[in-house]
C-alpha positions as CSV (number, residue, x, y, z in Angstrom):
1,X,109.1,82.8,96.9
2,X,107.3,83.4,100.0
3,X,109.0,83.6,103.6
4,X,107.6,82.6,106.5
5,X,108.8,84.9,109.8
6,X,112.1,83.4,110.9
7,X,112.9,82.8,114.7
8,X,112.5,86.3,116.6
9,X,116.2,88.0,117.3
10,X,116.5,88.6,120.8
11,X,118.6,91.2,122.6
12,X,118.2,93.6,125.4
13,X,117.6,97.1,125.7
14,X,118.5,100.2,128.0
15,X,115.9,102.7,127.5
16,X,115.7,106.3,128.2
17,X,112.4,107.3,129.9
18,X,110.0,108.6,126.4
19,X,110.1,112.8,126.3
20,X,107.7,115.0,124.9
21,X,109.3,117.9,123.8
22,X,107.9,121.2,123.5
23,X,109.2,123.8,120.8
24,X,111.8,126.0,122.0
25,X,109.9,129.1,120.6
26,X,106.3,130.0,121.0
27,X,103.7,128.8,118.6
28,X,100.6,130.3,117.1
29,X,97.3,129.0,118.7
30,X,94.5,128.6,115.8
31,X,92.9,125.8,114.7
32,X,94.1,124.1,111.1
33,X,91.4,122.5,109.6
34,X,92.2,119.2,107.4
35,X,91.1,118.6,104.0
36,X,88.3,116.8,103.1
37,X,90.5,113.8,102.0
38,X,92.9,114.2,105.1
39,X,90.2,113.5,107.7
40,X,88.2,110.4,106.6
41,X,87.9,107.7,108.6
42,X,90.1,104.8,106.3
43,X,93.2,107.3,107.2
44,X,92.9,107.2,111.2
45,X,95.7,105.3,112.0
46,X,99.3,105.1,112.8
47,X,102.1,104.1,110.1
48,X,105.2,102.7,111.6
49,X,108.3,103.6,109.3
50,X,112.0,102.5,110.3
51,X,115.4,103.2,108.6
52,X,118.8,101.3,109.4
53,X,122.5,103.0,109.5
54,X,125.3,100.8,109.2
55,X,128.6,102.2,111.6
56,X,130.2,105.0,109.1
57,X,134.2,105.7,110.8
58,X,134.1,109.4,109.4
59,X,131.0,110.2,111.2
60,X,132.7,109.3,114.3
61,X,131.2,111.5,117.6
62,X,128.5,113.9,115.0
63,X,125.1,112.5,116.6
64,X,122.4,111.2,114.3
65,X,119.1,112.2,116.6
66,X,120.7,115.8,117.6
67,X,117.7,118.2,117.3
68,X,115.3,115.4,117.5
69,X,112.8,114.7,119.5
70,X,112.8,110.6,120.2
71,X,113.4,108.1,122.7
72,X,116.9,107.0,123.0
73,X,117.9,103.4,123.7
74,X,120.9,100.9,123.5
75,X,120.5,97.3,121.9
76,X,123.2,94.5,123.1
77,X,122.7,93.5,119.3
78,X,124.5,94.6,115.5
79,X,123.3,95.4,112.3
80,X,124.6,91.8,110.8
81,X,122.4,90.2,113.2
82,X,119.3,90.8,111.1
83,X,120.4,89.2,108.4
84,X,122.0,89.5,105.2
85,X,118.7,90.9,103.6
86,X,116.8,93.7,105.4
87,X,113.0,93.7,105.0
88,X,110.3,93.6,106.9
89,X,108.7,92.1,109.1
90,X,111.5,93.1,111.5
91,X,112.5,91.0,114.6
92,X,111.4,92.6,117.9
93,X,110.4,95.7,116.3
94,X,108.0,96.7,119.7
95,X,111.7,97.0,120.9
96,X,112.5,99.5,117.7
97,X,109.5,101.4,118.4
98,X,108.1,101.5,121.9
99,X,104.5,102.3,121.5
100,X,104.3,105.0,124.6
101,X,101.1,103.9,126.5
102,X,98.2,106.3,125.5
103,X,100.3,107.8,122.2
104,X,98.1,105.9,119.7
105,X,95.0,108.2,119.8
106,X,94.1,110.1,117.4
107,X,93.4,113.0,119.2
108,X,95.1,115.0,122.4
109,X,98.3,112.6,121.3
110,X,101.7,113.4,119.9
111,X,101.2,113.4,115.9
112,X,104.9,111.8,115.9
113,X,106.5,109.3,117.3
114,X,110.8,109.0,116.7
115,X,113.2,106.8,118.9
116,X,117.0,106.4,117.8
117,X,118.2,102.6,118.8
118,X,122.0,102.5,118.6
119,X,123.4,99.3,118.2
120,X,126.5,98.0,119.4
121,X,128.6,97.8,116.2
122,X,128.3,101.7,116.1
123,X,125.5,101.6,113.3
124,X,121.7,102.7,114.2
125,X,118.2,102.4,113.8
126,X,116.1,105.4,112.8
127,X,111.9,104.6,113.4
128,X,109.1,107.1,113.6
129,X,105.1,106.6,113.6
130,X,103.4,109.6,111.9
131,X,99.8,110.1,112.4
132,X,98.1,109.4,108.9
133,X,95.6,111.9,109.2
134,X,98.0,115.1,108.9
135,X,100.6,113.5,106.0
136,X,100.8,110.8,103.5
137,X,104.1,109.1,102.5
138,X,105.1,112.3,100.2
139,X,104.5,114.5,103.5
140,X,106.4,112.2,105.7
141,X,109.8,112.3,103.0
142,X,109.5,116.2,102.9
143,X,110.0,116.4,107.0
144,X,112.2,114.0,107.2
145,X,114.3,115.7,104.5
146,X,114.2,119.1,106.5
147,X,115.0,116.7,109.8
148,X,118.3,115.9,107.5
149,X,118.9,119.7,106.6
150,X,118.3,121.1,110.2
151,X,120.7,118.4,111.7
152,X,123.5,119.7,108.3
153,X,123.1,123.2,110.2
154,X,120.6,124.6,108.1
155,X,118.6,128.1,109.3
156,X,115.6,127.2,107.3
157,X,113.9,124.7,105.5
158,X,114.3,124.3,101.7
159,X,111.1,123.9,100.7
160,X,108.6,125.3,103.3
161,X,105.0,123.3,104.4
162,X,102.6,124.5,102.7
163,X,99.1,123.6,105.2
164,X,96.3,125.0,102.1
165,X,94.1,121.8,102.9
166,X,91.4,123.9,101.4
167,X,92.9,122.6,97.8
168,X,91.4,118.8,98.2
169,X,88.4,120.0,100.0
170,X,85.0,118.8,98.5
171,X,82.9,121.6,96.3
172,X,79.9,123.8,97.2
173,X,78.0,121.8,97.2
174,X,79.5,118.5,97.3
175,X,78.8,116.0,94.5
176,X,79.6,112.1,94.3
177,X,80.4,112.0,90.2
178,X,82.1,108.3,90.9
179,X,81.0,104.8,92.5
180,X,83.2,104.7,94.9
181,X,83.4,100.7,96.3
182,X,86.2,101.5,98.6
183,X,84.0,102.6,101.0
184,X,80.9,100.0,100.6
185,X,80.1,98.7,104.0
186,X,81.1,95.2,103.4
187,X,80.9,92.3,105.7
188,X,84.5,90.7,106.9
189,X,85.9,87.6,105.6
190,X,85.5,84.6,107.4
191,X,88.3,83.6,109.8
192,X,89.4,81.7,106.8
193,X,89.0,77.1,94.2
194,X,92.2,76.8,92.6
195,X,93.5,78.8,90.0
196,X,95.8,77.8,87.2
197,X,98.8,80.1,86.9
198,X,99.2,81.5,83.1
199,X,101.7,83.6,81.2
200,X,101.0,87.2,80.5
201,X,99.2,87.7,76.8
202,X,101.0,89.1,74.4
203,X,99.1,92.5,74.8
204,X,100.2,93.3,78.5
205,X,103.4,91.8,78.3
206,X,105.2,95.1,77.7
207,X,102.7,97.9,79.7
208,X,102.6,96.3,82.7
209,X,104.5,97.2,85.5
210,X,106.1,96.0,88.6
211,X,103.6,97.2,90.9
212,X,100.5,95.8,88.5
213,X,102.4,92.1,88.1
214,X,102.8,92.1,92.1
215,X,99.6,93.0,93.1
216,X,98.0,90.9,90.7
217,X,99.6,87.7,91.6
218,X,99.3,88.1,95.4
219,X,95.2,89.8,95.3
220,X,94.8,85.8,94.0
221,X,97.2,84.0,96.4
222,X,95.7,85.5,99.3
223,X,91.5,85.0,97.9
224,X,92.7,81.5,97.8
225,X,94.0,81.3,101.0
226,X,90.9,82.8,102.5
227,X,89.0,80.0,100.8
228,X,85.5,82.5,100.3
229,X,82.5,81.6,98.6
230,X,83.1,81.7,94.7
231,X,80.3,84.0,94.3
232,X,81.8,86.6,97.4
233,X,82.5,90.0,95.9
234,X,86.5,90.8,96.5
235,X,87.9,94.1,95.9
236,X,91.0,95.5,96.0
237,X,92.4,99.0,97.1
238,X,95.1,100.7,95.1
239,X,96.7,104.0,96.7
240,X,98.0,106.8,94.3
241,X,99.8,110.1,94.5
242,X,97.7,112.7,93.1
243,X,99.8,115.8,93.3
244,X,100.6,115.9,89.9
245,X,96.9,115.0,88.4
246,X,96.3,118.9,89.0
247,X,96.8,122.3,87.1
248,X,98.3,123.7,87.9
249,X,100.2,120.9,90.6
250,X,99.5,120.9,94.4
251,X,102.1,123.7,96.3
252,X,105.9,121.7,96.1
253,X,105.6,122.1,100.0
254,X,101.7,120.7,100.4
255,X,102.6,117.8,102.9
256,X,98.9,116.8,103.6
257,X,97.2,113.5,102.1
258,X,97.2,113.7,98.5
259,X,95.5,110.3,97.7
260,X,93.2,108.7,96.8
261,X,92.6,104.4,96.9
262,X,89.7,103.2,94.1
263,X,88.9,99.9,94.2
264,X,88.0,97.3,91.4
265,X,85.5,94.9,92.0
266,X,84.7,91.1,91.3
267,X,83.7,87.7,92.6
268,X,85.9,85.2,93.7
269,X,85.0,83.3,90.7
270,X,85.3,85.6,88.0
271,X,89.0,86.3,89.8
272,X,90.4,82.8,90.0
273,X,88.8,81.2,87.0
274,X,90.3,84.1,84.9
275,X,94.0,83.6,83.4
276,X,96.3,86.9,85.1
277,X,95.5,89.5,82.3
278,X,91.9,89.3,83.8
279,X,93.3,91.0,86.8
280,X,95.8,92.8,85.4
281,X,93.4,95.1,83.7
282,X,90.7,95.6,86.8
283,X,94.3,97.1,88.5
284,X,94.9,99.1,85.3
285,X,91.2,100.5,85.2
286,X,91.8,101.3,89.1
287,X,95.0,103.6,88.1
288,X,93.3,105.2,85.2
289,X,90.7,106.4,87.7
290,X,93.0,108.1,90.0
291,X,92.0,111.7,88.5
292,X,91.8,115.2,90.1
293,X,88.2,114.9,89.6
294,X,88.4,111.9,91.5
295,X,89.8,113.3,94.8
296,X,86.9,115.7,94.5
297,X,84.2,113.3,94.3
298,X,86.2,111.3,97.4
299,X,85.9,115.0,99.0
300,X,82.1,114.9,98.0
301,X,81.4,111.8,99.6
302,X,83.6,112.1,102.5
303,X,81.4,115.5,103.7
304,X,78.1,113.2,102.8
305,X,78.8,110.9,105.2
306,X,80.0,113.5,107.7
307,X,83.3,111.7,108.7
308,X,84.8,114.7,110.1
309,X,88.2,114.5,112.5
310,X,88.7,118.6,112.7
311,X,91.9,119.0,114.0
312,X,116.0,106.5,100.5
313,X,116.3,109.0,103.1
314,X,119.5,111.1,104.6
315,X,119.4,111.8,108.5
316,X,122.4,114.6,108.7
317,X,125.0,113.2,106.5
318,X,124.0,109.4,107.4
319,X,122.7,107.6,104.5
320,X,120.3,104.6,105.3
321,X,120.8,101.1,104.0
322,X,117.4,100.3,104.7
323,X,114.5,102.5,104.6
324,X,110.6,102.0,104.2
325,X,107.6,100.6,106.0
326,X,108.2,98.5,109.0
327,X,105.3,96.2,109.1
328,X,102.0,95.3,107.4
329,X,99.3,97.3,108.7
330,X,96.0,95.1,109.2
331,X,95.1,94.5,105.6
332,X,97.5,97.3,104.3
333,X,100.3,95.6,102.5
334,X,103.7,98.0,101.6
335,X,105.6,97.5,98.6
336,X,109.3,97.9,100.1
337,X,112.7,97.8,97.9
338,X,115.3,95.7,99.3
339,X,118.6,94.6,98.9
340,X,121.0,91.7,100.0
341,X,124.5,91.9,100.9
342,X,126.0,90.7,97.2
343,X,123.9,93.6,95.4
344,X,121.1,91.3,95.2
345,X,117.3,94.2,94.4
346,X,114.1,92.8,94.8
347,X,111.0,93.5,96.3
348,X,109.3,92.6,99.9
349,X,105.7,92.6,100.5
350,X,104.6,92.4,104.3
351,X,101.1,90.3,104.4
352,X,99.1,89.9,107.4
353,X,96.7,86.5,106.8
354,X,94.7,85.0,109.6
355,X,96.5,82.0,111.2
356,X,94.6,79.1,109.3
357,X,95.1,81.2,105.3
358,X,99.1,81.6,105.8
359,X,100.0,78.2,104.6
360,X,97.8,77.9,101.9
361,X,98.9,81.3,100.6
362,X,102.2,80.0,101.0
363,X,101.7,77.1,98.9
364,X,99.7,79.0,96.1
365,X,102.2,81.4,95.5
366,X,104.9,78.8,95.3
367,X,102.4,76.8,93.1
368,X,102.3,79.9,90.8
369,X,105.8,81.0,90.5
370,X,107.3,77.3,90.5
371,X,108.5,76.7,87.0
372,X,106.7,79.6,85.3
373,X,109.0,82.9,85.8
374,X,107.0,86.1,84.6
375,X,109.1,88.3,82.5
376,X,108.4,92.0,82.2
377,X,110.1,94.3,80.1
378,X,112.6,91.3,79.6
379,X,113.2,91.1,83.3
380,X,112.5,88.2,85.5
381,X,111.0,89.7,89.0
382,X,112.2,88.0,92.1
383,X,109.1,87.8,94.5
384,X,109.8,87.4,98.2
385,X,106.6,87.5,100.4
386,X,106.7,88.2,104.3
387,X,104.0,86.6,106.2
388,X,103.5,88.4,109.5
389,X,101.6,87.5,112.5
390,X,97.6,86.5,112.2
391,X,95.6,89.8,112.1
């Protein structure tokens, strides 16, 4: 069902004053030169990720954040207090993450951002915002795993960072071999058809997965919502891993972006007035694509167009009951695991819609899932939408 954002939580806060901390050691001075993929323009941003700790009696006086470099604050407030499901969007998350006035940039700013907010029932909140342009979400699990050994009293990392950006760089000279319609210059939708909900055929029924189902179903609540022209072309973005697509594989350390996001193509039309396996396929054929040769055409196209930028996780021995994407970000959705209190797993999607769409995507997806449950590999997916603030 989809959730509208419940009534903000509100407690207070005792912050220590935001540090930048310099290495203890000396560092080399070179430059490091991203990949072609790493430094296009679709990855200058700022992810915000957040992990929760409930209070754990034998870890009693060990300090979660010790060798860390993050802002430290207090909250008058306990983990129970943000409900009996966590998922995102989270209540007051400005107050998780401080956004340090003039971090944001993209260059001459800190390329992480980590503050530890302890609560008052002895539990605590671990957030960080990593600068996209030097990791992807593979890159960001690989440091925060050595983050985990270092504070276990490690000497070295297991598996060393591997930099090598050179591996997803465009060839000499660089050739476009795909159309790539993620990056068509496309106006925006309007600050704002019905669709009748079917079954899955017969056909998909048992090779479609959780993912595909998902973003099927919600690329056609939210075109309905924004109530477009039926003949407006719509596309949708699907991002994949592509470390193991080569051979031999990427380095096990390589902790640079390794992904790609093709997009499929249609009209409004051709999307709503098609029963679910119409979609269902477009997402299929956007998968398929994801291909080493791919990335390199990405690379290709990326030099082309000379957008150049040269420059469930463990904290020590605390294990997180929450951990994944904190918010939406713009039109960027996360697909986020959860769990309730009684065992209960499903799956959050944050959406941000402008003001006017939210309701009517509301109302279409409950329209959709009311009386029709989809069943996939004999299992009946519980869908819980969160609708965030207008972009």
């Amino acid at each position: 069902m989809a959730i509208a954002s419940s009534i903000p939580l509100v407690f207070s806060v005792q912050r220590c004053k935001p540090e930048l901390l310099a290495p203890t050691k000396p560092t080399p001075h070179e430059h490091k030169l991203l990949s072609d993929i790493d430094d296009q323009a679709a990855l200058r941003f700022q992810v915000p990720f957040i992990q929760f700790y409930k209070y754990d009696p034998s870890m009693q006086g060990k300090d979660p954040a010790e060798g860390v470099m993050f802002i430290k604050v207090d909250a008058d407030v306990t983990l129970e207090q943000f409900g009996n499901a966590l998922h995102p969007p989270f209540s007051c998350f400005d107050e998780l993450l401080y956004d340090v006035p003039g971090s944001e940039g993209m260059l001459n700013c800190p390329l992480l951002l980590i503050q530890i907010t302890r609560l008052k029932c002895g539990g605590f909140i671990f957030a960080v915002r990593f600068n996209h342009i030097i990791c992807d979400g593979i890159g960001l699990k690989q440091f925060m795993s050595t983050i985990s050994e270092m504070a276990r009293g490690a000497t070295a990392c297991s598996i060393s960072p591997i930099w090598e950006r050179h591996l997803l760089d465009a060839g000499d000279p660089p050739r476009v071999t795909f159309h790539h319609h993620e990056y068509d210059e496309v106006e925006p939708p309007p600050p704002l058809g019905h669709w009748i909900t079917c079954l899955l055929p017969l056909h998909l029924c048992h090779c479609t997965t959780k993912f595909e189902l998902l973003t099927a179903c919600l690329w056609c609540c939210r075109t309905i919502a924004l109530n477009l022209n039926p003949n407006e072309k719509v596309r949708m973005l699907c991002v994949g891993n592509l470390r193991s697509k080569f051979n031999p594989s990427l380095p096990l350390g390589y902790y640079g972006n390794a992904i790609v996001f093709p997009a499929v193509i249609t009209t409004v039309r051709n999307l709503l007035h098609n029963p679910l396996g119409y979609t269902l396929e477009l997402l299929k054929q956007a998968k398929a694509s994801m291909t080493k040769e791919y990335a390199k055409s990405v690379a290709a196209l990326m030099v082309l167009r000379a957008k150049q930028l040269n420059f469930t996780v463990v904290v020590g021995s605390f294990v997180a009951v929450f951990a994944g994407a904190a918010k939406a970000v713009g039109v960027i959705s996360f697909f986020v695991s959860t769990k309730s209190k009684k065992g209960e797993v499903g799956t959050s999607v944050p959406i941000c819609l402008p003001a006017p769409a939210m309701d009517r995507f509301e109302k279409e997806l409950d329209n959709m899932l009311k009386g029709h449950p989809i069943q996939v590999f004999s299992i009946i997916f519980k869908i819980t939408i969160m609708i965030e603030s207008p972009m």
